[in-house]
C-alpha positions in Angstrom: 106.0 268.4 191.5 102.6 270.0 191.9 101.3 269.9 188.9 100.8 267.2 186.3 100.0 269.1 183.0 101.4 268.1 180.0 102.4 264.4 181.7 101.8 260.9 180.2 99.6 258.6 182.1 101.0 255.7 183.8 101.0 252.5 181.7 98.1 250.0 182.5 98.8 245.9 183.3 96.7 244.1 180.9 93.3 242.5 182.5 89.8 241.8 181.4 87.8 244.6 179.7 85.2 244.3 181.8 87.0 243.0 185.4 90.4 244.3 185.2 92.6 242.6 187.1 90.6 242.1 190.1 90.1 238.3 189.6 93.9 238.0 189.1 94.2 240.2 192.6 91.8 238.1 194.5 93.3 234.8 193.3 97.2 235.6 193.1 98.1 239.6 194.6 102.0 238.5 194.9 102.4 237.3 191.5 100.1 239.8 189.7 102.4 242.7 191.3 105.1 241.0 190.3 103.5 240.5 186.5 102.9 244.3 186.8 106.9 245.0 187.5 107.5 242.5 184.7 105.2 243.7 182.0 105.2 247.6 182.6 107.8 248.5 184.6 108.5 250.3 187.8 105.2 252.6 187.5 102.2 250.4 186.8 98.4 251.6 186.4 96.4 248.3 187.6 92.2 248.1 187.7 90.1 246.3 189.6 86.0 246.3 189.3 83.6 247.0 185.8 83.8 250.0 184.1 82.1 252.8 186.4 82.2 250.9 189.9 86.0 250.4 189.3 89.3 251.1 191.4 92.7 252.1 190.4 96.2 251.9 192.2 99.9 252.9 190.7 101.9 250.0 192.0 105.8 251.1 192.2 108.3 248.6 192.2 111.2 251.0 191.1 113.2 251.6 194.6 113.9 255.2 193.2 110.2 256.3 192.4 109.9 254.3 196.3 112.3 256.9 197.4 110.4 259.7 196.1 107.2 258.0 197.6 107.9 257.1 201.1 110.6 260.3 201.4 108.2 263.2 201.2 105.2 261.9 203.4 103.9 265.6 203.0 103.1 264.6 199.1 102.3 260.9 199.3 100.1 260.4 202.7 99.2 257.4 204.7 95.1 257.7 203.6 95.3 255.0 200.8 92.4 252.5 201.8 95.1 250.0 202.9 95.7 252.8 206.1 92.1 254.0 206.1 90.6 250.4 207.2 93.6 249.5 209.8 92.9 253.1 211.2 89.1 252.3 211.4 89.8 248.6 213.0 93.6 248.9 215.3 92.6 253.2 215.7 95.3 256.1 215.8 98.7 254.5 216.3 102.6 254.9 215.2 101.7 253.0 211.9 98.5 254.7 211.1 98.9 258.5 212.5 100.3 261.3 210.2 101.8 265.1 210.9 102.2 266.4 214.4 100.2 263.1 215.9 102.8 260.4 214.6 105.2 263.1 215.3 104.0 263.1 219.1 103.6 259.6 219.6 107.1 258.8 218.1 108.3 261.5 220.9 106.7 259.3 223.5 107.8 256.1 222.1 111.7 256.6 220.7 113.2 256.2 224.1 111.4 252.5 224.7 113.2 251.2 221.0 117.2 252.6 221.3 119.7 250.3 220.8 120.9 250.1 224.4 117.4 249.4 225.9 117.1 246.7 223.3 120.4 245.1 224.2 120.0 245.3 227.5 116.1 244.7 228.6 115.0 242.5 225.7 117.7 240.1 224.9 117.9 238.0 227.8 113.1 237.4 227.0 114.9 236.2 223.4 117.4 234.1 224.6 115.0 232.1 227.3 112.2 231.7 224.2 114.9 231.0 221.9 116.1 227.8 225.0 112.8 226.9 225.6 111.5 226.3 222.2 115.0 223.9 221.5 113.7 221.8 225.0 110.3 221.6 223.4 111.9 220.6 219.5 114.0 217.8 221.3 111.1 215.9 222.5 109.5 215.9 219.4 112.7 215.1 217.9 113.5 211.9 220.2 109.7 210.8 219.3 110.5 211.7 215.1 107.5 214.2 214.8 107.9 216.8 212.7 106.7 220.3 214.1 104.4 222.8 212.3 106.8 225.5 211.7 104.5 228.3 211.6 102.7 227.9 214.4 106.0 227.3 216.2 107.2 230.6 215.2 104.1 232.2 216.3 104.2 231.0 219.8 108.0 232.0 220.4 107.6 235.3 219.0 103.7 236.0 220.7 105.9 234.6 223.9 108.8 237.3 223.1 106.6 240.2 222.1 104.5 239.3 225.7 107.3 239.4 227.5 108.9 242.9 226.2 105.4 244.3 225.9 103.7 243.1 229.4 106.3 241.3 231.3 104.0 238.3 231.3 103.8 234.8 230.0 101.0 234.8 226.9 100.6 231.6 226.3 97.0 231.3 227.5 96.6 233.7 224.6 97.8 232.3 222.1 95.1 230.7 220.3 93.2 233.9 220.4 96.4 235.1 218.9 96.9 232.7 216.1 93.1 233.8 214.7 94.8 236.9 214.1 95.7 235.6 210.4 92.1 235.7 210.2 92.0 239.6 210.5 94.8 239.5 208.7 93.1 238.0 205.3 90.1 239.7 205.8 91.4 242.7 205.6 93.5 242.2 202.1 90.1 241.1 201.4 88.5 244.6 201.3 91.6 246.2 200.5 91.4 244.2 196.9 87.1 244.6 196.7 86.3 247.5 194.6 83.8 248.8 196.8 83.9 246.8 199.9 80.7 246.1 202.0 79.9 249.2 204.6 81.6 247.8 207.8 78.1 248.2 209.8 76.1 245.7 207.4 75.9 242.8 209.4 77.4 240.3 206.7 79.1 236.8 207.2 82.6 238.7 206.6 82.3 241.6 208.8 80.7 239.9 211.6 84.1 237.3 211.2 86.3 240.4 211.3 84.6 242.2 214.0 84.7 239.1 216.2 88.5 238.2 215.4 89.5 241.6 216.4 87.2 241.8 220.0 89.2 238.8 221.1 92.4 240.5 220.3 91.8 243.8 221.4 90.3 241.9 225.1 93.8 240.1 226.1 95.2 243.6 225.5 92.6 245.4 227.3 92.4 242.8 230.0 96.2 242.7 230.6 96.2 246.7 230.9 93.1 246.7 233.4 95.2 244.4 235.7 98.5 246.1 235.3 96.7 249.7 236.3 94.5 247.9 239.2 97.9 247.0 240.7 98.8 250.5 241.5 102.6 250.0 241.4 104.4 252.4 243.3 107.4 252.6 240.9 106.5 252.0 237.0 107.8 248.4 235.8 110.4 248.4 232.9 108.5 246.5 230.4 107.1 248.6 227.1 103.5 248.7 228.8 104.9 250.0 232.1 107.2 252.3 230.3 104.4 253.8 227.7 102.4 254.3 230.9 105.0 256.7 232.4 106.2 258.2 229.2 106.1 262.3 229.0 106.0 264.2 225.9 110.1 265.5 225.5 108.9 268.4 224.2 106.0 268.7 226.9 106.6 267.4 230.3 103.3 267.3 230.8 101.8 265.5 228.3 101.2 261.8 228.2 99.4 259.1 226.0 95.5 258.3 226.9 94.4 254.9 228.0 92.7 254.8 224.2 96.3 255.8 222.8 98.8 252.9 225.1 95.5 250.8 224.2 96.3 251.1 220.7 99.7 251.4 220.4 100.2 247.8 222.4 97.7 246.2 220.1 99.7 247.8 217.3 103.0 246.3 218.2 101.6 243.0 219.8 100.6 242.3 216.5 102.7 243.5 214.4 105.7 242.8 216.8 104.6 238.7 216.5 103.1 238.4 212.7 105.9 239.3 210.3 109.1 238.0 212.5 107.0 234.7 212.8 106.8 234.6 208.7 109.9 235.9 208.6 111.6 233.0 211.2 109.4 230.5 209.7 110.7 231.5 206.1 114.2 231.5 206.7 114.2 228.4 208.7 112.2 226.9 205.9 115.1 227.8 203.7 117.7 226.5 205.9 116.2 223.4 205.3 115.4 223.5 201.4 119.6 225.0 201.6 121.3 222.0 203.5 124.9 223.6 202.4 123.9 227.1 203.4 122.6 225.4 207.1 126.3 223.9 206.9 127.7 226.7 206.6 125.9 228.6 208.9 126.2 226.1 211.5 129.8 226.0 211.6 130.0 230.0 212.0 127.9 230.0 214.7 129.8 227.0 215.9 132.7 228.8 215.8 131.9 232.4 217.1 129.7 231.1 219.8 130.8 227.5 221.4 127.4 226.4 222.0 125.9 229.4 223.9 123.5 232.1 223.1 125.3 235.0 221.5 124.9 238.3 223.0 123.6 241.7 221.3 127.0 242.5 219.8 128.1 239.1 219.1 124.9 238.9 216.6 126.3 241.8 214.5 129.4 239.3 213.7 127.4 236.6 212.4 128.1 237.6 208.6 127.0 234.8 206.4 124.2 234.2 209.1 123.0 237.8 208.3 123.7 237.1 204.3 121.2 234.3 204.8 118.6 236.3 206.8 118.8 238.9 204.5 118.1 236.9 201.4 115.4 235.2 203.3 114.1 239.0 204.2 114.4 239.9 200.3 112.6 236.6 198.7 109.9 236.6 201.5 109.6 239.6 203.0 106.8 239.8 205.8 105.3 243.1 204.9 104.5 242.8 200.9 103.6 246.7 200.5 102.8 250.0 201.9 100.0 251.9 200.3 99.9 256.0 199.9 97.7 258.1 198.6 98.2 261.8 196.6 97.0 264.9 198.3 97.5 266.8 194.9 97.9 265.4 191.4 101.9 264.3 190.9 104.5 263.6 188.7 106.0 260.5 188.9 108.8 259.0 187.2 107.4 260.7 184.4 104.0 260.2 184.7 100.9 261.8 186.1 99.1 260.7 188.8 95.5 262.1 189.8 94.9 263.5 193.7 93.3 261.6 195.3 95.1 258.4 193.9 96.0 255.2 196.0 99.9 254.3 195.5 101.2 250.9 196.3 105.1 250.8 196.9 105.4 247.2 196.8 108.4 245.8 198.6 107.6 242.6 196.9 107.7 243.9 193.2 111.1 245.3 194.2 112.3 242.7 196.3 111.5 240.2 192.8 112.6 243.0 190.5 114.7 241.2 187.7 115.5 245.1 186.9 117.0 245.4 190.7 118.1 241.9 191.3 119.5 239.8 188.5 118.0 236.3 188.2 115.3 237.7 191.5 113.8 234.3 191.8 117.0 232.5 192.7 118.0 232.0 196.6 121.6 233.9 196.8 122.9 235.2 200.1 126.1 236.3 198.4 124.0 239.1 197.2 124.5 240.8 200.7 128.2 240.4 200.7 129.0 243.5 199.4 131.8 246.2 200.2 131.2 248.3 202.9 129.4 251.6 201.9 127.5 250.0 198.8 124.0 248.8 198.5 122.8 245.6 198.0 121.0 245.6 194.7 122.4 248.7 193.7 120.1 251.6 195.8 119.4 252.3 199.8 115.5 251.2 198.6 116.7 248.0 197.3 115.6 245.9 200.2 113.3 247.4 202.3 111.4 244.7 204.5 110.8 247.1 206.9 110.0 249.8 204.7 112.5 252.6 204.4 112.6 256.5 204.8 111.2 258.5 208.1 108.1 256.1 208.9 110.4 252.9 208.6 109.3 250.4 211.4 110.7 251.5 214.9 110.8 247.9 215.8 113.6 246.8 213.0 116.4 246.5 215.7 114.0 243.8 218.0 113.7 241.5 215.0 117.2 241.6 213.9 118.2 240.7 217.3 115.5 238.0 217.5 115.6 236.2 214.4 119.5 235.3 214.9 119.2 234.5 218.0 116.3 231.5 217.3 118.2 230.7 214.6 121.4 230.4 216.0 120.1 228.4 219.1 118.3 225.7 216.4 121.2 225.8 214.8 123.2 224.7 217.3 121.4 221.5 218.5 119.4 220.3 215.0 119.7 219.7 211.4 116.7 220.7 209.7 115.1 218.7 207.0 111.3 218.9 205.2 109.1 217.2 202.7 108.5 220.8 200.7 110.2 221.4 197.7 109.9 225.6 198.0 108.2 227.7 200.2 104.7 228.4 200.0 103.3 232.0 200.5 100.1 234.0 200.0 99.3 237.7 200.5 97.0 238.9 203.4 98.1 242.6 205.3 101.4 241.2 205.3 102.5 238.0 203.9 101.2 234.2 205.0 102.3 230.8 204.6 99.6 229.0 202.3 99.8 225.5 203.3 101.8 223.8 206.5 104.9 224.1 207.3 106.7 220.9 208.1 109.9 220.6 209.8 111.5 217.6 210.6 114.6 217.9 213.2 117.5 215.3 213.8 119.3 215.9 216.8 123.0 216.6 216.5 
């Protein structure tokens, strides 16, 4: 709706009177979301900062109000403060572009991410990571080290997202990689300030962030200077090679900048590596906190697969390995929330909210929803086993790791193909075992592990 007259105002989460609730933001976002979903409902009003000098956002954690939100991008935009500082720091990209420029770039980029590409081109980078990583794990299993499962996860999947994006080995980048988690808390940092320092003040926090993201941005610009000094006669079919020959469909003519592939590789360099690293690292966590579900698992990849890698179509029959991943994906899903903002006051489920007005869909307030997903807390792959044509959780928005309606991430089918194949090929030559008791997270852009991850492995 247009208008908001004669509608309530959205319910507030409790907080200080002075504060609000941006101490409990700073020290706990996940579980002060998920206090909000508890305590109000689907449609919370939540404060942060004195009276004055304060900031509100409308967290929803309803999956229909998220349908009405991320549905109709025309009334809910991508200008929130969440989009505003990725836009000012990663620049004009798929995730951060709006109206006919996200419409033009996802022309260009569409025919890199179809299914048969995937299949075909990318696959065979997952199944060499997925070998290698298992060579490396059986050393430090013969030894009886346990690995750091995080940072395991982020070399494979900076290794994978290399390969499909440059063709080239990253592992000299790593590191410089890894500090990305720096950028990464920095920036929840001034999403959850009231009135975050001016970027150009030269304070200990923006000279971190400014430095972080220069050493990211330079491996990408470095690894584009030396692809475009080679002067290839025919364009190489990795994404940077293809995103330098890609035409407009709907005007042959037109191609993306240097500025715009720039931006789009950092985009999916980091977002291609960050959330299936959490998400790997989670669910292999899980395996191991769930030795009957890694039994299980183990002998239906056993089964369907005879010790090999599976291919692209053999992944889609790994049921109960896809139950698992997908209750893994609900309980811990990489990418906690997606922020909007209202070009003209709204109605929502009810209630008004002002233009102008920041709106969190927060996957993990639905995702922990005791309203969606009786007993939310407890880990339950059978919820996923459900007839075909139904919804786990009762609505298409239920589970939405990778957000849902038209600006859903492109890349969904490259980490559903990944993710099984890792798991499958640990799987197949370890039983997992740790020290933890549950699986420690915190929120940053997306979300991070808070504390190591150790894994032991015992050879089978």
């Amino acid at each position: 709706m247009s208008t908001a007259e004669g509608a309530q105002r959205v319910p507030r989460l409790s907080g200080s009177p002075v504060l609000g609730s941006v101490r409990e933001l700073r020290r706990d976002y996940l579980g002060t979301i998920s206090r909000a979903a508890d305590e109000v409902g689907g449609l919370a009003r939540i404060s942060a900062g004195p009276p004055g000098w304060r900031v509100t956002f409308y967290s929803v954690s309803s999956p229909e109000l998220a349908a009405e939100v991320l549905g109709q991008p025309d009334r809910f935009r991508k200008n929130g403060p969440g989009y505003r500082e990725l836009r000012r720091e990663l620049g004009e990209n798929l995730l951060t572009s709006e109206d006919e420029s996200w419409h033009r770039q996802r022309r260009f980029l569409a025919p890199i991410f179809t299914r048969r590409r995937i299949a075909g081109d990318y696959v065979h980078i997952m199944i060499e990571e997925a070998e290698r990583l298992v060579e490396r794990w059986q050393a430090a299993a013969a030894e009886g080290r346990s690995v750091d499962l995080y940072a395991e996860m982020v070399r494979i999947t900076s290794q994978v997202i290399g390969r499909i994006l440059f063709g080239a080995d990253v592992t000299r980048a790593i590191p410089q990689l890894t500090r990305f988690k720096i950028v990464n808390e920095e920036l929840l940092r001034r999403f959850v300030n009231p009135h975050p320092m001016p970027r150009w003040l030269p304070t200990s926090h923006n000279r971190r962030l400014s430095y972080e993201l220069a050493q990211v941005r330079r491996i990408v610009d470095e690894i584009i200077a030396e692809r475009q000094s080679q002067r290839l006669e025919q364009p190489v079919a990795d994404m940077l090679g293809l995103l330098l020959a890609a035409r407009d469909a709907e005007n042959a003519s037109d191609r993306l900048s240097e500025t715009e592939v720039t931006n789009q590789v950092l985009l999916f360099l980091i977002a291609g590596r960050e959330t299936t690293a959490v998400t790997l690292a989670c669910t292999l966590l899980q395996l191991a906190l769930a030795p009957h579900w890694q039994t299980i698992l183990r002998q239906e990849i056993t089964e369907r697969l005879h010790g090999r890698a599976p291919s692209a179509e053999e992944v889609s029959e790994l049921e109960r390995t896809s139950h698992f991943l997908r209750e893994s994906m609900r309980l811990y899903p990489g990418a906690h929330g997606m922020n909007r903002s209202t070009r003209n006051d709204e109605i929502l489920g009810g209630y008004r909210i002002p233009a102008g007005s920041w709106v969190e869909v927060s996957v993990w307030g639905i995702h922990h929803s005791p309203a969606v997903w009786p007993a939310p807390e407890v880990f339950d792959p059978l919820r996923f086993d459900v007839p075909a044509g139904q919804f786990p959780g009762g609505h298409r928005y239920a589970w939405m790791p990778f957000g849902a309606g038209p600006r859903a991430c492109i890349g969904m089918q490259i980490a559903m193909l990944e993710i099984p194949i890792v798991i499958a090929a640990i799987l197949q030559s370890f039983q997992l075992e740790t020290s933890l008791s549950s699986v420690p997270l915190h929120a940053a852009i997306t979300v991070l592990p808070s504390a190591t991850l150790p894994l032991r492995l015992q050879p089978l």
